[in-house]
N, C-alpha and C positions, 0 to 999 in steps of 0.2 A: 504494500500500500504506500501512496508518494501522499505525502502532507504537506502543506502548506505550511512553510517557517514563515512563522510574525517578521515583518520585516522593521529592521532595527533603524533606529533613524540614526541621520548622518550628522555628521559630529557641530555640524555647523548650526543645525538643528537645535541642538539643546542650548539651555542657558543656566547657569548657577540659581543654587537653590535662594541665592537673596534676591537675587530680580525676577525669579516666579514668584517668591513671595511678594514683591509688590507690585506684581500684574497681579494675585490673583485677589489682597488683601489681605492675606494671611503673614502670617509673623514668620520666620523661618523654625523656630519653636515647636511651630504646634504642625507644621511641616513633618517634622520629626517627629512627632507622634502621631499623626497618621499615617505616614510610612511605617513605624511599628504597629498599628492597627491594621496595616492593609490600606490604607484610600489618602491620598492614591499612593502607588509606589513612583520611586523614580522613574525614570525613563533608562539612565543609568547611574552606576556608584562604581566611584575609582576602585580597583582591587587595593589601592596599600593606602590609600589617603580614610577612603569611606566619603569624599567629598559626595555629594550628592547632586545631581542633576535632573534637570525637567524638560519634557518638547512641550512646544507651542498647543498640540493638540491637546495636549492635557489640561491646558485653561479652564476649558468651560466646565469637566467636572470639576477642579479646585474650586469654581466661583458658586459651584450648583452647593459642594459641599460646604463651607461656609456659610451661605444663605441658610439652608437645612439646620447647621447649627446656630444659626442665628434666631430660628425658629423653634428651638428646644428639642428637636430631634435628638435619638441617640444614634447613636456611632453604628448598631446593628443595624437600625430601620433605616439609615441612607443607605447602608452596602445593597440593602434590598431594593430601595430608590432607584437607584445610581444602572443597577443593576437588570431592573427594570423596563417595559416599553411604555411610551410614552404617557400610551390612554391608563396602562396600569401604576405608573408611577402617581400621575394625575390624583387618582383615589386613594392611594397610599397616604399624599400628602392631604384629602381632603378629611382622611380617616381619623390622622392626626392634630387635625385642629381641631375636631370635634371634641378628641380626646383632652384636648389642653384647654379648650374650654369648659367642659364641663370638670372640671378640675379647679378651673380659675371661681365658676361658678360654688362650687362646693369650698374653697379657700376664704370667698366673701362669704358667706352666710356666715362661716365660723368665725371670722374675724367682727363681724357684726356681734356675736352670738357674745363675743368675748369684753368688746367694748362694754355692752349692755350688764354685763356680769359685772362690769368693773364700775358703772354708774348707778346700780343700781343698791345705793346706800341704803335704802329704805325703801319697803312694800308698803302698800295696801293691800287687803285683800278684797276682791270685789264682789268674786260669786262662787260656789261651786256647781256645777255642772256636769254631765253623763258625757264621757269623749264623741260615743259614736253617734249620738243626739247632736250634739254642737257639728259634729262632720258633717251630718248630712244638711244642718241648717245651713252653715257657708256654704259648702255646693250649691243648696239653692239660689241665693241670694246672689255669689258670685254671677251668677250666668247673669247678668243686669251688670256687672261694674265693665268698663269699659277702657282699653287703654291708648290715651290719650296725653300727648306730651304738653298739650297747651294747655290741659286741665288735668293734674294729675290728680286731683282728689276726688275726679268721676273714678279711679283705679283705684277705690276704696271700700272700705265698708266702715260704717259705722254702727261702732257698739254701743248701746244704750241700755245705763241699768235702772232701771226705777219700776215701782208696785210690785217687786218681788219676782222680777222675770224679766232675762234677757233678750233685748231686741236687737235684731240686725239686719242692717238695709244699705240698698246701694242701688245705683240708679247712675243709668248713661243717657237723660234728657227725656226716651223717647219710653224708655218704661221705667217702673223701680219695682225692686224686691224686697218688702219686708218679713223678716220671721222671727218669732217671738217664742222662747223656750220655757220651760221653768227649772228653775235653781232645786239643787239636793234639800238643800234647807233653805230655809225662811230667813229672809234679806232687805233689811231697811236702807240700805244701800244708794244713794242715788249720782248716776258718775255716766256723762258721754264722752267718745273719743271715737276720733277718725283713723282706723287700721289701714294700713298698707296691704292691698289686695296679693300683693307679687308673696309678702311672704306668708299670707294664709296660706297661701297655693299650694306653696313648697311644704306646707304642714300638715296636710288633709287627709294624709295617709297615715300619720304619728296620730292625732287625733284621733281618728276612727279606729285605733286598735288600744285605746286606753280606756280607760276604767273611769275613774271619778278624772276632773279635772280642776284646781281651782286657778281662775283668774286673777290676776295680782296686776297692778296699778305701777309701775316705775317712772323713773325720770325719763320720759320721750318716748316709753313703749310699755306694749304688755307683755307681761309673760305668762303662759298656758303651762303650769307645773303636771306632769304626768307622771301615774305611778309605774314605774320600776326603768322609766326612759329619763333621756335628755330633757331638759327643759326646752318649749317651745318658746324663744322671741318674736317678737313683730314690733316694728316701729309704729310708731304715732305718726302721721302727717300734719305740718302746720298749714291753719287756716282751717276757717268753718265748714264740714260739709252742708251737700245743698238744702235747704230750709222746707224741705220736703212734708212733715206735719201740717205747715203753715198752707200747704200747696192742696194735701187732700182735705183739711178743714174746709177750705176754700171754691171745694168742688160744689156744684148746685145738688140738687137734690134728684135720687136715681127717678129715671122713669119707667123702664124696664128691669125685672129680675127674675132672673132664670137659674132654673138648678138642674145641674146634667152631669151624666155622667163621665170622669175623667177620661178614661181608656174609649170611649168612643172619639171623642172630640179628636183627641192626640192621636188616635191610630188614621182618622181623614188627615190631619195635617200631611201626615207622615207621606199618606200617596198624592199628595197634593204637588202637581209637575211645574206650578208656574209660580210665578215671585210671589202675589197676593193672594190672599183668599175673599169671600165675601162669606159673610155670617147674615144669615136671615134669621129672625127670631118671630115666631108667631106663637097664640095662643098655647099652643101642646107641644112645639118640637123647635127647634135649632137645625136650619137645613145649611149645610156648610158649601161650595160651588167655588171652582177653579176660576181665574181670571177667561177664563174662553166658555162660559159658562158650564160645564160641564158638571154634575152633580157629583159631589163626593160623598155627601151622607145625606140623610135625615134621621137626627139623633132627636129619641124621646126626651122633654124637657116640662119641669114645672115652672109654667112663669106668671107674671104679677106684670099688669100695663101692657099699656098699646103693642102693637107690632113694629120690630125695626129692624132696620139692616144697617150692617157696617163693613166695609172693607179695612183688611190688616197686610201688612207684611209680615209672611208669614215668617222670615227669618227673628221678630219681634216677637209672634206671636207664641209658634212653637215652643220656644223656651218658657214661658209662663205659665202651658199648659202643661208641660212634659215633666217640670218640677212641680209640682202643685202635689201635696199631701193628701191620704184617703183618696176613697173613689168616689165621691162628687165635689162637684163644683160650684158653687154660690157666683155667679156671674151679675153685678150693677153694671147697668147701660146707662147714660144719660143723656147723648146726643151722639147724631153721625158723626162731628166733629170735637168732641170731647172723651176723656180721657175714660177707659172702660178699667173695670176692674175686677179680679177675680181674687176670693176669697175660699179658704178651704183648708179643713184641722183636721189634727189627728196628733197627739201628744205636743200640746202647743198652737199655733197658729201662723199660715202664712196669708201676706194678704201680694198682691202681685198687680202696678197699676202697666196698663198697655196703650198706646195711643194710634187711635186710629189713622188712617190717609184717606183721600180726597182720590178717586176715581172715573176719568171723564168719561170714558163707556157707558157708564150707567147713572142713572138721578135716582137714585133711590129713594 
């Protein structure tokens, strides 16, 4: 068998290892110990000096690997790079920023975690509460916070203690979520704050696998004590969240109300193929219909007032009904263009406000 000898470059070719080291950035240093790692090696090395030497083509991995290590990579996962076709190196490198972010991710929280530890000279205590109760109430609620850079305190929730039960609400303009728990014990307690949505998020599974929880009060945040884990932090947001009470006092008085059943409602949305839906409400039923008129349901309903219809987006809507507690629903109408709401308990209470749209197809 005849093989192919590597063809050796000519002497004129190479250049000393201090001027590859500053074509390529590299120190002559660290030169040398990636020749003993392997990457790269020289091109050639004097047999009695050990002087070391480099070709030109060798640039562009010296500059790949440097970059790579400039980017936290280790010494293995470039050889595999370097090593690499292109489309595969590609996902290699995007594999690895994943990795170093969620890393950097996990670095902040704990570095949060630790400030708060170190400021927090003094508790209140605010409530205690059931872990996996509190979990599924922030889920609810959540799906209503919104993230937004020009309004970060819609990327909230606020907690509210008074009458001996936790309430939690959050709202991105077009709907709000409120849900209201009750405490282990009995709580004279009266204390609001605006939580940071980002690190409920991050806590929703530590929650929902704890036991009792009590809420405690610190300087700029709360903290979610859990038995046999970490303590949970969240910071405070400054600035008032939105005056939301003042908004549903403020609502007129219902003219339509209707009580249906949850799993019907939610399972039309669900096959529901276009942006909107329209909601018709009559005497005995709730008939749900696709933006191209098409019927989705006619769900049995008890209702109180006139007959009405309203059009929703249904990406608005869906989440209202999809978290809603128990299987019925307490639905107040009060005008095509005012703000509808639905109501509905089962250990606690959520109340869930939705705002309709304006659709020129139809005059309802």
């Amino acid at each position: 068998m005849i093989c192919d000898m590597p063809s050796v470059p000519e002497v004129s070719e190479l250049v000393p290892i201090g001027a590859f080291a500053q074509r390529t950035g590299l120190t002559a240093s660290a030169l040398r110990f990636y020749d003993d790692s392997g990457l790269p090696t020289p091109a050639a090395v004097d047999a009695s000096t050990g002087y070391r030497q480099y070709s030109a083509s060798q640039e562009r991995h010296a500059i790949a690997l440097r970059r790579l290590r400039e980017i936290g990579m280790s010494l293995a996962d470039i050889r595999t790079v370097l090593a690499a076709e292109p489309g595969t190196a590609g996902g290699l490198i995007d594999e690895h920023v994943r990795t170093v972010a969620a890393e950097a991710d996990r670095v902040r929280r704990e570095a949060r975690t630790i400030k708060m530890t170190i400021a927090a000279e003094s508790t209140t205590l605010l409530a205690t509460v059931r872990g996996p109760i509190l979990a599924a109430a922030l889920g609810q609620v959540l799906t209503a916070a919104a993230r937004d850079v020009a309004h970060p305190v819609l990327d909230a929730v606020e907690l509210r203690l008074e009458d001996g039960a936790v309430t939690l609400t959050s709202t991105d303009r077009y709907r709000l979520s409120s849900r209201s728990l009750p405490t282990v014990e009995p709580c004279g307690t009266r204390w609001s704050g605006t939580l940071c949505a980002a690190d409920l998020r991050d806590g929703l599974s530590d929650l929902a696998r704890g036991g009792v929880v009590d809420i405690d009060a610190v300087a700029g945040a709360v903290r979610f004590r859990l038995d046999g884990r970490d303590d949970m932090w969240c910071r405070l947001l400054d600035g008032p969240f939105p005056a939301h009470q003042v908004m549903i006092e403020a609502l007129p008085t219902v003219t339509m109300r209707a009580s249906v059943a949850k799993s019907a409602v939610s399972q039309s949305l669900e096959r529901c193929e276009t942006e909107r839906v329209h909601l018709d409400f009559t005497s005995a039923a709730l008939t749900l219909s696709d933006a191209s008129s098409a019927q989705l349901a006619v769900v049995p309903a008890e209702t109180c007032g006139p007959p009405i219809a309203l059009w929703f987006e249904v990406s608005t809507l869906y989440p209202a009904v999809h978290v809603s507690i128990g299987a019925e629903m307490m639905i107040d109408v009060r005008n095509r263009d005012l703000p509808m709401t639905i109501r509905s308990a089962d250990g606690g209470d959520l109340t869930l406000v939705v705002m309709p749209v304006s659709h020129s197809r139809h005059n309802d």
